[in-house]
C-alpha positions in Angstrom: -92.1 -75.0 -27.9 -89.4 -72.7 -26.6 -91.4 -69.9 -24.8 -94.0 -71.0 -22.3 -97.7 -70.3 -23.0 -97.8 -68.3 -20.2 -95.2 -65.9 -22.1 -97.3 -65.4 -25.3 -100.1 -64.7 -23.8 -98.0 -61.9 -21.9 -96.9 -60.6 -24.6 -100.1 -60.8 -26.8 -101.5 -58.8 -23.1 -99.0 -56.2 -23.9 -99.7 -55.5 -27.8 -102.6 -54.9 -27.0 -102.3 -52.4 -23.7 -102.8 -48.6 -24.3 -98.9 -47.2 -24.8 -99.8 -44.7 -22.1 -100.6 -47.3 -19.6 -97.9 -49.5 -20.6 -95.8 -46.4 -20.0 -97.5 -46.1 -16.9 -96.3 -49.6 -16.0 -92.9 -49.4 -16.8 -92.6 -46.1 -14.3 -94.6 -47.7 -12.0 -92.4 -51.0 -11.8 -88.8 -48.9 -11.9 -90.4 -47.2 -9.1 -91.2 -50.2 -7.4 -87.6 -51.8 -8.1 -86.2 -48.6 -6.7 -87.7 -48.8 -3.6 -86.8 -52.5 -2.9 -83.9 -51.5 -3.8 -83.5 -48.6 -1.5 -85.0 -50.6 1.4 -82.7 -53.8 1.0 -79.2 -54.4 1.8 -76.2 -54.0 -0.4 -75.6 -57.7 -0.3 -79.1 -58.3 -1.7 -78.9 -58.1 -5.8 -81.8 -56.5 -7.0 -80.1 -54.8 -9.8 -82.1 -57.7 -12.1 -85.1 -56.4 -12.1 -84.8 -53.4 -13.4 -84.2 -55.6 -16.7 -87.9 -56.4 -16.2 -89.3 -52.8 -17.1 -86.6 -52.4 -19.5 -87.5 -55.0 -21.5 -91.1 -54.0 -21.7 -90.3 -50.5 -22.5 -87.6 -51.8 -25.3 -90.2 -53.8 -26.8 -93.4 -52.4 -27.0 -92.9 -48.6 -26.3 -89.6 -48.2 -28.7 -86.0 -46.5 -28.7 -87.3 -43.7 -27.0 -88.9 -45.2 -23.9 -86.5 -47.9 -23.7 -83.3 -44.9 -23.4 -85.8 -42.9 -21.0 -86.8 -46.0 -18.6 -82.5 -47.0 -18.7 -82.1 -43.3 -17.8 -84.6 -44.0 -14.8 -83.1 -47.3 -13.6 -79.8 -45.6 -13.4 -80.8 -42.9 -10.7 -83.2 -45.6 -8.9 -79.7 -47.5 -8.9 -77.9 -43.9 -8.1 -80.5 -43.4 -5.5 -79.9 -47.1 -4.0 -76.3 -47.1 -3.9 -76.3 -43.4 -2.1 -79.4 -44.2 0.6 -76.7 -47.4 1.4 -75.5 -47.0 4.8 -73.1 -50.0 3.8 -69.1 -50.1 4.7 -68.1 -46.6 5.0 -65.0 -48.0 2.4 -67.3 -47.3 -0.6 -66.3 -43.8 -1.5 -68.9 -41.8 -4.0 -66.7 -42.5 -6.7 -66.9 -46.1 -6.3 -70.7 -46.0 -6.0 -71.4 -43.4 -8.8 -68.6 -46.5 -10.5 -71.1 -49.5 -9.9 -74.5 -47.2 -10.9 -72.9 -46.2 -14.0 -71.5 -49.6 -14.8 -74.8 -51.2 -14.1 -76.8 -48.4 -16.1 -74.3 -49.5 -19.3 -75.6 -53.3 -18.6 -79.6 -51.9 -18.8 -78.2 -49.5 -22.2 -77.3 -53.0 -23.5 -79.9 -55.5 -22.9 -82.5 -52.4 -23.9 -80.2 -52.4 -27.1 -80.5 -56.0 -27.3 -83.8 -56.3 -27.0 -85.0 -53.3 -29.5 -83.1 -55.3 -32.0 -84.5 -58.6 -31.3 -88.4 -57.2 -31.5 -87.4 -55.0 -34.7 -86.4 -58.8 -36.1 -89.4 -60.7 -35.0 -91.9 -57.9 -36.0 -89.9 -57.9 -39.8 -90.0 -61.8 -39.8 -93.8 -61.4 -39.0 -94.1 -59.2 -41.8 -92.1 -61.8 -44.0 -94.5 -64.4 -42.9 -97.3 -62.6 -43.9 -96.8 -61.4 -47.1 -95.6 -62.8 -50.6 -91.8 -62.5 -51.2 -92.3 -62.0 -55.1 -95.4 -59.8 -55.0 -95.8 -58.0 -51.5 -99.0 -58.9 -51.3 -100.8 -60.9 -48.0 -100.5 -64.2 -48.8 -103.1 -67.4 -48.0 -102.1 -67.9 -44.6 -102.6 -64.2 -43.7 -105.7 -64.2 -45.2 -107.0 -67.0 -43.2 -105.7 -65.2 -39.8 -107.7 -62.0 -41.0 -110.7 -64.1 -42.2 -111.1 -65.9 -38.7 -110.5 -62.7 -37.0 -113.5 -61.1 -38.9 -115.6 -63.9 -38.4 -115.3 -63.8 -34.8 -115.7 -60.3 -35.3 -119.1 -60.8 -37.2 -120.3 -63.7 -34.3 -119.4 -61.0 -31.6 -121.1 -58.1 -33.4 -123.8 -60.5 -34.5 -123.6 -58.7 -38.1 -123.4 -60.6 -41.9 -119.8 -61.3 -43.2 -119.4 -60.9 -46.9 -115.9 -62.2 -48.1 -114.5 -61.5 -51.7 -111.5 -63.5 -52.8 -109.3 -63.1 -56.3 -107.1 -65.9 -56.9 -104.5 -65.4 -59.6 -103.2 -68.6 -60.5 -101.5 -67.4 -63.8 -98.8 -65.4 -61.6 -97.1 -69.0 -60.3 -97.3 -70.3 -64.5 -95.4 -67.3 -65.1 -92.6 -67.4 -62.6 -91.4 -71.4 -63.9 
């Protein structure tokens, strides 16, 4: 539907990656933006991907990682905008201007996209569990029970499943 399967399975890859070499990633590729960066001209935009690490630190490392990697991007940009040898019209103030205006823009798609992966991961909760009881619900249960029974192939090792229905709880709620 609207994000490519090439997408999920990205991000599926990256729920699942150690957080220390996801952090690792996210340094490596600011550092890598920040040379590019460095080495290209001023009227080459590179600026956009920085949003690329960003994201991935926003997403999947949390608040923390996502303030830290902005932090990062803004000296690479710093760094970039200084190393220019561009028109000598650009005074300091007017680069330390366009760093600090495009470390604001990284603060707010890293705000943006905390937010947006706080709401999916509570709808994802939401679609797991029972809005009246809390409790997993049949869908979930399937998700679990295929997991486990790949699981049990992959292990080859007996799966024993226990389930308690209790229809009396829907009679009780009309």
């Amino acid at each position: 539907p609207l994000v490519p399967g090439f997408m999920r399975r990205l991000g599926a890859a990256l729920e699942t990656t150690p957080r220390r070499v996801l952090g690792a990633i996210v340094v490596l590729l600011l550092v890598l933006v920040t040379a590019v960066d460095i080495v290209t001209p001023a009227s080459v935009v590179v600026g956009a991907f920085y949003v690329i690490p960003i994201i991935i630190a926003s997403c999947w490392l949390g608040p923390r990682a996502a303030v830290l990697s902005v932090l990062i991007a803004g000296i690479g940009v710093m760094l970039a905008q200084s190393m220019d040898p561009g028109p000598a019209v650009l005074s300091f103030g007017t680069r330390l201007w366009n760093a600090a205006s495009q470390t604001i823009l990284f603060f707010t798609v890293a705000a943006i996209q905390s937010s947006l992966c706080a709401a999916l991961a509570h709808e994802c909760e939401l679609a797991r569990t029972d809005p009246v009881t809390g409790v997993a619900n049949a869908h979930y249960f399937m998700q679990l029970a295929y997991r486990e029974q790949r699981r049990s192939r992959r292990y080859r090792t007996p799966l024993t499943v226990g389930y308690v229905c209790f229809d009396w709880l829907d009679e009780q709620e009309a």
